[in-house]
LUMKOL-222931 format. One line per 8 residues: number of its first residue (from 1); their letters; for each residue x, y, z of C-alpha. Coordinates in nm, 2 decimals, always signed. Layout:
<rs>
NUM	a	X,Y,Z | ...
</rs>
This chain:
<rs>
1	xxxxxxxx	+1.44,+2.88,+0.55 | +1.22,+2.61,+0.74 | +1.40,+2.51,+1.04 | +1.50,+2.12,+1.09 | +1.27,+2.10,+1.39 | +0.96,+2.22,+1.18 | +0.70,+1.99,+1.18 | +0.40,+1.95,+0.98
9	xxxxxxxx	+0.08,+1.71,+0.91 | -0.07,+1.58,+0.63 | -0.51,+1.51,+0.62 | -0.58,+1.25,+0.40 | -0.36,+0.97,+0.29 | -0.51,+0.93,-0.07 | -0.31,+0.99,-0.43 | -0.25,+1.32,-0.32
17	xxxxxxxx	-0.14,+1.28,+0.06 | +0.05,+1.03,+0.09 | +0.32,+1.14,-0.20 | +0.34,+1.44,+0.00 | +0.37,+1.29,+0.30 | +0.65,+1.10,+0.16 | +0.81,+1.41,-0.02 | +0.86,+1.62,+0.28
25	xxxxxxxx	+0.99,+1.30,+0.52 | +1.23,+1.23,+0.29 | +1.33,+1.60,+0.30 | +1.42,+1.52,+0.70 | +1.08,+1.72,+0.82 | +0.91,+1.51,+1.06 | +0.57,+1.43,+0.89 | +0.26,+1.33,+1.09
33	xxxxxxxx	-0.03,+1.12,+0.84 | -0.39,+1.15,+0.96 | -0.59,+0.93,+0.78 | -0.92,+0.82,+0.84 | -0.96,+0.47,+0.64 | -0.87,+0.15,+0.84 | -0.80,-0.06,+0.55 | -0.53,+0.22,+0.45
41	xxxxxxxx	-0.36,+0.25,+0.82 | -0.33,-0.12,+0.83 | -0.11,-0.16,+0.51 | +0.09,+0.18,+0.62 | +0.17,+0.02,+0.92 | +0.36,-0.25,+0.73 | +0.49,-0.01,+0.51 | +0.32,-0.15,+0.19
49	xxxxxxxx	+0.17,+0.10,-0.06 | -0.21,+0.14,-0.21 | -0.07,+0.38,-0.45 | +0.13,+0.30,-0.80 | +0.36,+0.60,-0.76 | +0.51,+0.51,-0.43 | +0.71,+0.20,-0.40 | +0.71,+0.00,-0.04
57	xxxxxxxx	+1.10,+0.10,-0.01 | +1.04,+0.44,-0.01 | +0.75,+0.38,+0.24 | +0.97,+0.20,+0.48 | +1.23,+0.43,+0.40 | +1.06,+0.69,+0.59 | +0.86,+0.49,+0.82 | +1.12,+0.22,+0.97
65	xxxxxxxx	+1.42,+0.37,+0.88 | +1.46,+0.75,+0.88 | +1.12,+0.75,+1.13 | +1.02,+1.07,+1.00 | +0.67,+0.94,+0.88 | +0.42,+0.86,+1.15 | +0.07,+0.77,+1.03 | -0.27,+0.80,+1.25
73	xxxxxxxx	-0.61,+0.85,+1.28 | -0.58,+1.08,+1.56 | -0.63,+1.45,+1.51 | -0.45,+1.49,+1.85 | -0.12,+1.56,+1.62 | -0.18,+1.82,+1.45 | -0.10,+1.98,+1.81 | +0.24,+1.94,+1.72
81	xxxxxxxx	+0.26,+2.07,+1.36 | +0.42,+2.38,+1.24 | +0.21,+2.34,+0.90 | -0.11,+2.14,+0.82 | -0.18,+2.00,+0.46 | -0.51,+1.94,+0.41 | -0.54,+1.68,+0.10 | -0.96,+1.54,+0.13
89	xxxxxxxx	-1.18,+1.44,-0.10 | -1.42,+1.68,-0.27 | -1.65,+1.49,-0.47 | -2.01,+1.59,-0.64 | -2.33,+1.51,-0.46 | -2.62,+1.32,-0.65 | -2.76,+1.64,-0.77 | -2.42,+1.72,-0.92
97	xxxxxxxx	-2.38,+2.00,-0.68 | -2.00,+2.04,-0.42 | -2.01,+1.83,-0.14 | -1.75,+2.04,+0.07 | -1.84,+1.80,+0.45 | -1.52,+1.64,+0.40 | -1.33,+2.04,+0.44 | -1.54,+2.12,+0.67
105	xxxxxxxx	-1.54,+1.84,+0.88 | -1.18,+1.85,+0.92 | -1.16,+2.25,+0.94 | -1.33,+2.16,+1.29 | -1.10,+1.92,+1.35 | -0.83,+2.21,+1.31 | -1.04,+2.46,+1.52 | -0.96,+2.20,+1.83
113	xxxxxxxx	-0.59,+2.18,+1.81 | -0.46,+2.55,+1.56 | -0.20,+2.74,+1.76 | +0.01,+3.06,+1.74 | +0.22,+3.08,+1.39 | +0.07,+2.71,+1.21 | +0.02,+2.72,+0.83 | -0.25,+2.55,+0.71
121	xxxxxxxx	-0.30,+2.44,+0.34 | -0.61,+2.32,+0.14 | -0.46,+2.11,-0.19 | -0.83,+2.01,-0.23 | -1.05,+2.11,-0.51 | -1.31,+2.36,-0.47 | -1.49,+2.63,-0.62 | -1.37,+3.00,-0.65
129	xxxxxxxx	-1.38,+3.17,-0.31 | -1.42,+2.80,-0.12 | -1.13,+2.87,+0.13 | -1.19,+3.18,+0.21 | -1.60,+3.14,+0.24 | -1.60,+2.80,+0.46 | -1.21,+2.72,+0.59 | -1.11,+3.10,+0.72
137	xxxxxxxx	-1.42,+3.17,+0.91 | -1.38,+2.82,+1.10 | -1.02,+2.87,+1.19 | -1.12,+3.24,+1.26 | -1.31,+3.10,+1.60 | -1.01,+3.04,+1.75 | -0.98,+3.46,+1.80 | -0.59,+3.41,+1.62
145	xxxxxxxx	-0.53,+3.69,+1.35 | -0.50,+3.57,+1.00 | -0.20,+3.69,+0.84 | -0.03,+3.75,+1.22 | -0.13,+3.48,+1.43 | -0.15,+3.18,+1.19 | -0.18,+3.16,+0.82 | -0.37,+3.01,+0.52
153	xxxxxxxx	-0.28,+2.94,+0.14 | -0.47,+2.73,-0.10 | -0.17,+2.54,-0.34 | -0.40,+2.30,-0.60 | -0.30,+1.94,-0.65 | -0.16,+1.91,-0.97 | -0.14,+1.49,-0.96 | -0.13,+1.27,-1.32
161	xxxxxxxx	-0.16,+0.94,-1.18 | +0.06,+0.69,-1.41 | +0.29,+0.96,-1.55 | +0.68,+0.89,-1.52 | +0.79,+1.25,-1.64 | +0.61,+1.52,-1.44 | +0.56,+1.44,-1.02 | +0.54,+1.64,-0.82
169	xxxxxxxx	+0.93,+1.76,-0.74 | +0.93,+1.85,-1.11 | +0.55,+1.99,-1.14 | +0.55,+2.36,-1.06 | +0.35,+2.48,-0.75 | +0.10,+2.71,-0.79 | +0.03,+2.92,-0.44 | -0.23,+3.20,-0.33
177	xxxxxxxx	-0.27,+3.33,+0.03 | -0.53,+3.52,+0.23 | -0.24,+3.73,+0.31 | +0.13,+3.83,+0.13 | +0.30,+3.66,+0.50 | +0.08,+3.35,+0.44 | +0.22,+3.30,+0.09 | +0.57,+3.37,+0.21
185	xxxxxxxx	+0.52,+3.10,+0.47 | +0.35,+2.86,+0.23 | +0.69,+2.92,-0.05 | +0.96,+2.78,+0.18 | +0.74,+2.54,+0.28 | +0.73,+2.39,-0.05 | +1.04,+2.51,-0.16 | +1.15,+2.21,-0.01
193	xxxxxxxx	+1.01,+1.89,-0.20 | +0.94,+2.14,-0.53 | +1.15,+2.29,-0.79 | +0.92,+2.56,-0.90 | +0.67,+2.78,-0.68 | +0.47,+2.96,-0.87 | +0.23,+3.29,-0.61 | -0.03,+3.43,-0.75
201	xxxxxxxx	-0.19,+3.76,-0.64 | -0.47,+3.56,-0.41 | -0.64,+3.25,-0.30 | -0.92,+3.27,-0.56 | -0.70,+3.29,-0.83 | -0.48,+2.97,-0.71 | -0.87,+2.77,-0.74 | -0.95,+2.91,-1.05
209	xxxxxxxx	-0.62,+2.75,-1.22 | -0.70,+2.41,-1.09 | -1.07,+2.45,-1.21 | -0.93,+2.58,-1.57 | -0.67,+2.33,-1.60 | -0.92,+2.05,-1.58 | -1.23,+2.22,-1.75 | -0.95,+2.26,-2.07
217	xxxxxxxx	-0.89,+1.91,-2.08 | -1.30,+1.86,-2.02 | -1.37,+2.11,-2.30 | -1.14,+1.97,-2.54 | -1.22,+1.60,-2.47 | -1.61,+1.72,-2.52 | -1.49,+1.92,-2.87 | -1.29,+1.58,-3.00
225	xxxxxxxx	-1.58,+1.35,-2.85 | -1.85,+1.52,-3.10 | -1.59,+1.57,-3.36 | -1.59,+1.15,-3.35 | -1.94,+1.17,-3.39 | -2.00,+1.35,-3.68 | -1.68,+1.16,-3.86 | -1.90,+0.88,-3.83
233	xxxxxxxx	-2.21,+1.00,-3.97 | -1.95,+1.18,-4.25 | -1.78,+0.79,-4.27 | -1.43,+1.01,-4.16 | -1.21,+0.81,-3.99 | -1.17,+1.08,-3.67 | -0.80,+0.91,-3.54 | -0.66,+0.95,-3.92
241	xxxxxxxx	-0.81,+1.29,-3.87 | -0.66,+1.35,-3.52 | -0.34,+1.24,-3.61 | -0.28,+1.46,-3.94 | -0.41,+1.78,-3.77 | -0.15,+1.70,-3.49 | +0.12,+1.78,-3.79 | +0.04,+2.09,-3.79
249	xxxxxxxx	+0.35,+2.26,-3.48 | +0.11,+2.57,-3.40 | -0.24,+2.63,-3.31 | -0.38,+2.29,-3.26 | -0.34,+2.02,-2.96 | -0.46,+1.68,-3.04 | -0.68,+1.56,-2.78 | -0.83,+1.18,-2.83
257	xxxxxxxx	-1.17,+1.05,-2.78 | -1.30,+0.79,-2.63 | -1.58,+0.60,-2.42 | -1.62,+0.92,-2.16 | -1.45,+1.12,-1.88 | -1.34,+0.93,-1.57 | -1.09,+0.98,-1.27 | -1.17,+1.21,-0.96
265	xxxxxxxx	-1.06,+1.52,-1.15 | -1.15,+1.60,-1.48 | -1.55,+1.51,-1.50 | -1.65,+1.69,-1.15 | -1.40,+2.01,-1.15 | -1.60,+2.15,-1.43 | -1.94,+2.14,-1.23 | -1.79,+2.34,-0.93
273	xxxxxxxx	-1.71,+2.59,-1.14 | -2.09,+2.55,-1.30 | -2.22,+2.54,-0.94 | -2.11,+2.84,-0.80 | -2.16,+3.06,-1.15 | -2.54,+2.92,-1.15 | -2.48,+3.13,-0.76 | -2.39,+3.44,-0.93
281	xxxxxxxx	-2.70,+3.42,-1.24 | -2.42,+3.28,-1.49 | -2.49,+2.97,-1.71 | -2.17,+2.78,-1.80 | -2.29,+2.72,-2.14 | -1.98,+2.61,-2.31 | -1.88,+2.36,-2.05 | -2.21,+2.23,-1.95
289	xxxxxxxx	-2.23,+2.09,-2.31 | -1.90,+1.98,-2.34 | -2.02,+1.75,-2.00 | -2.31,+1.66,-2.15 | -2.10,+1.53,-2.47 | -1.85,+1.36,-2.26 | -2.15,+1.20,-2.03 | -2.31,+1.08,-2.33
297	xxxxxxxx	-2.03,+0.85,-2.48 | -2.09,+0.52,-2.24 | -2.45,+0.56,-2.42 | -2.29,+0.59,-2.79 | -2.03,+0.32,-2.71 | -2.35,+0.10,-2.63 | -2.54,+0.19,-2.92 | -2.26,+0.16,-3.18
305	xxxxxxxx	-2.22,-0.24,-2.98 | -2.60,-0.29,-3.07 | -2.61,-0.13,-3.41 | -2.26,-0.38,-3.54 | -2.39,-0.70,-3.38 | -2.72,-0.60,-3.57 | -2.50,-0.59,-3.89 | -2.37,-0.93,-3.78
313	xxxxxxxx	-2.74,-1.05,-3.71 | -2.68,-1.07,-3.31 | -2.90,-0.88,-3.09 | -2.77,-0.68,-2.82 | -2.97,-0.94,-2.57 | -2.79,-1.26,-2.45 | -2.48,-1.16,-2.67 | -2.18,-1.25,-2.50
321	xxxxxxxx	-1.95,-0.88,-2.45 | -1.59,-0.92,-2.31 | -1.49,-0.59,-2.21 | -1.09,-0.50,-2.23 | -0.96,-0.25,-1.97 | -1.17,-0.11,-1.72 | -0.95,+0.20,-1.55 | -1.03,+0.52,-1.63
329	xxxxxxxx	-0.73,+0.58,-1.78 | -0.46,+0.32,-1.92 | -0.20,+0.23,-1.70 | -0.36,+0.28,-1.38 | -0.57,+0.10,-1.15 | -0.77,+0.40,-1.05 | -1.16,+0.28,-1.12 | -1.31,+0.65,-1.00
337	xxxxxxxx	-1.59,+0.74,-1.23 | -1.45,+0.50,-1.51 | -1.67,+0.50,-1.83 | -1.63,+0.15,-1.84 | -1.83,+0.12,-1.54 | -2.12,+0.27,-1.69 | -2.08,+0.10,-1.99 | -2.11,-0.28,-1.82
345	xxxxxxxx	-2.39,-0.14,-1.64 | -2.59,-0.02,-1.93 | -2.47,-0.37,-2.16 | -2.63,-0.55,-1.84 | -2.97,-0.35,-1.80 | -3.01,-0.45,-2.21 | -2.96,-0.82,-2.11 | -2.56,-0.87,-2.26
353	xxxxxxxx	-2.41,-1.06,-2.06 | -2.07,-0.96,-1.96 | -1.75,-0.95,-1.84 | -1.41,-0.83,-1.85 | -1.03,-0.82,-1.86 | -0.80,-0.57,-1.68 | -0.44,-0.67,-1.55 | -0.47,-0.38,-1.35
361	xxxxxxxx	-0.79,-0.38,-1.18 | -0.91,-0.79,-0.97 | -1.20,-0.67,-0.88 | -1.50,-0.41,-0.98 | -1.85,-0.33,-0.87 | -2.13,-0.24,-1.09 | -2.44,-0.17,-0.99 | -2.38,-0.26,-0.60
369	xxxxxxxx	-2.27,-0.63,-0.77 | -1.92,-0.72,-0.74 | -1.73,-0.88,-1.09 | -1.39,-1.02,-1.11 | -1.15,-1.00,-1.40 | -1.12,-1.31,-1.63 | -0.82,-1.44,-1.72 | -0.77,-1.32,-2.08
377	xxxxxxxx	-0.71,-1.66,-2.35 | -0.78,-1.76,-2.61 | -1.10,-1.94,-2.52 | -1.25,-1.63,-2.36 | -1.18,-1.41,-2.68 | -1.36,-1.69,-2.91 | -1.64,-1.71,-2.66 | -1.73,-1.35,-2.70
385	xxxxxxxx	-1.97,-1.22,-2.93 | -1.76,-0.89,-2.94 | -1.45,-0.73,-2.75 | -1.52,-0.41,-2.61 | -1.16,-0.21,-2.58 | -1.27,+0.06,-2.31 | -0.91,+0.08,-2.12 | -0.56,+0.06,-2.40
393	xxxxxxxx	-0.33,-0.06,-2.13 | +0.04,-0.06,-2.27 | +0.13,-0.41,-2.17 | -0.15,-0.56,-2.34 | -0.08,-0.73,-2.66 | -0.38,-0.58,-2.89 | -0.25,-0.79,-3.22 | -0.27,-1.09,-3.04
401	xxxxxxxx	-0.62,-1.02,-2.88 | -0.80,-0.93,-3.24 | -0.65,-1.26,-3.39 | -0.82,-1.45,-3.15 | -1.11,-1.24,-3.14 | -1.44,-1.29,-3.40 | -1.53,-0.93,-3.33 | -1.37,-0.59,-3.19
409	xxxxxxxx	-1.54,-0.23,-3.10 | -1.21,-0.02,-3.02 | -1.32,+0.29,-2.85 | -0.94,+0.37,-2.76 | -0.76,+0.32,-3.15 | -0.53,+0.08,-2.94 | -0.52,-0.14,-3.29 | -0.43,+0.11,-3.50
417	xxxxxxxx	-0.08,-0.05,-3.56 | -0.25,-0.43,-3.56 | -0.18,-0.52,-3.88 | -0.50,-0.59,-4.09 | -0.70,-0.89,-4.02 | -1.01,-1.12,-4.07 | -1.11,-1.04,-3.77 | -1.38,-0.71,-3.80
425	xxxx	-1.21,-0.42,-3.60 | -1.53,-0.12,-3.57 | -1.38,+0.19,-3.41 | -1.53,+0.47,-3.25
</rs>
């Protein structure tokens, strides 16, 4: 059982962090939050939340009332943690390769304050073998014993921004360990805030089930994205397709298509595991050209805008394009590696000019240039030469939108119950 007196810190504040920062001070554990970003500290400190799935009352919850959250940028804390969680970014460099500085940066950090009997965590995503190459050897400096002396686990985020039915109480917890005491330590840790903890025999196999649970849904995305394409050079409508296969109550899961991969997860997981086979003389055939697929789609979404203002003599050039929705995902606000994005950038380098609607998202920059969502009426749905639906957000009211529009491209099927209309609905 983990004493009442145990203490433990959380790195990084972000989608991931905070909700366990929460989590565990609401459990009574006294939770120290190191976080880097200004902007970030400054709205903690009033208890007001950046994230969606955390609601200001349960931030001042645990900040003014039970105290039990304490939020910094000073590593200095982590001298008085029982357990550190370490919950950093691990994005892709330009050349699509692991950029790891974040882990190691704070690993360092670590090195400075790691004492006698601390468990540290990694929750970041990383290649096979990651912890155990780069984090172990750092903490190893400090001439403590792994296994005896202080301990280290890997437990992989398992986060669905903008999902109601699994969180992360609910969600089980998957846990490896350099050694069988550091898993031990790492289970009644979590055993806490979790339902379900799930050990595996060791660290690498806890990184390979993050890495497999997003390449799946990257696979399968790629597999439906080139199944759209060739139901439109068959003339198949692909979501009547989608939809009837999905009868079937074994052997098939119906993924949808759409505009391309976005969110922090599910288009750079993939290359980490591509990264470090290309390390061991092993191409990742299969996945590299379901990325390539899925990278493509910003490019087709263009193409088929061209090709159907062609049909309604309009060149793509000086055509007015309202684009609807740009999160990556409907429902959220999260703008990481959004398709959209690329697609306003590429409508733009063809000379389109254009803009966008998303109740979600104020603001968004393209191409270092910073655009600002217009209100969505009916005179900017007549003024558009065509209405790009990137993003299906549920509270948007898609019947209403194609009555008032002259022209649609619906990458998302979000009009599929719109009954039919004048109005020329093109789908993906």
């Amino acid at each position: 059982m983990v004493p009442k007196e145990y203490q433990i810190s959380i790195i990084g504040l972000g989608y991931v962090g905070l909700p366990l920062a929460i989590s565990f001070a609401e459990a009574g554990l006294m939770v120290y939050g190191i976080e880097v970003n200004q902007g970030r500290l400054d709205l903690l400190s009033d208890a007001k939340s950046y994230l969606e799935e955390i609601s200001n009352e349960r931030l001042k919850n645990v900040i003014e009332g039970k105290k039990t959250l304490i939020v910094s940028n000073d590593y200095k804390l982590l001298e008085k943690a029982d357990a550190v969680i370490i919950c950093v970014p691990t994005p892709l460099n330009k050349t699509k390769e692991p950029d790891l500085s974040y882990i190691i940066d704070v690993s360092n950090e670590i090195l400075k304050y790691i004492h006698k009997d601390q468990l540290i965590i990694l929750e970041s995503t990383v290649y096979p073998g990651a912890t155990e190459e780069i984090v172990l050897p750092i903490l190893e400096k400090s001439n403590l014993k792994i296994g005896e002396d202080f301990f280290l686990a890997f437990s992989p985020e398992r986060v669905d921004p903008g999902r109601s039915d699994w969180q992360l109480h609910n969600t089980p917890k998957v846990i490896g360990g350099v050694t069988q005491s550091c898993v031990d330590h790492t289970i009644e840790l979590y055993k806490m805030i979790v339902e379900r903890v799930i050990p595996v025999s060791s660290i690498r196999v806890a990184e390979m089930v993050k890495l497999l649970e997003n390449t799946f849904r990257a696979v399968n995305i790629g597999l439906v994205n080139e199944i759209a394409l060739i139901c439109e050079r068959l003339k198949i409508d692909v979501w009547e397709v989608i939809d009837t296969a999905s009868t079937k109550p074994f052997g098939f899961m119906g993924f949808q298509p759409g505009p391309g991969l976005g969110g922090h997860c599910i288009p750079i997981d993939p290359h980490y595991l591509s990264w470090k086979l290309k390390s061991l003389n092993y191409q990742t055939r299969f996945i590299d050209l379901a990325s390539e697929i899925n990278a493509g789609m910003p490019q087709y979404v263009v193409d088929k805008l061209r090709k159907t203002l062609g049909n309604y003599d309009k060149p793509l050039k000086g055509s007015t394009i309202l684009i609807i929705g740009v999160a990556y995902k409907r429902n959220v606000k999260d703008v990481r590696d959004s398709p959209a994005i690329d697609v306003i950038h590429l409508l733009q380098e063809q000379g389109a000019i254009v803009s966008y609607h998303d109740p979600l998202v104020d603001t968004l920059t393209v191409n270092q240039m910073q655009m600002s969502s217009v209100t969505l009426n009916r005179a900017a749905l007549n003024k558009a030469d065509c209405v790009a639906i990137i993003t299906d957000h549920s509270s948007l009211h898609w019947e209403w939108i194609v009555k008032n529009s002259t022209l649609i491209i619906d990458t998302r099927n979000a009009t599929k119950n719109v009954p039919q209309s004048k109005t020329p609905i093109v789908k993906l």
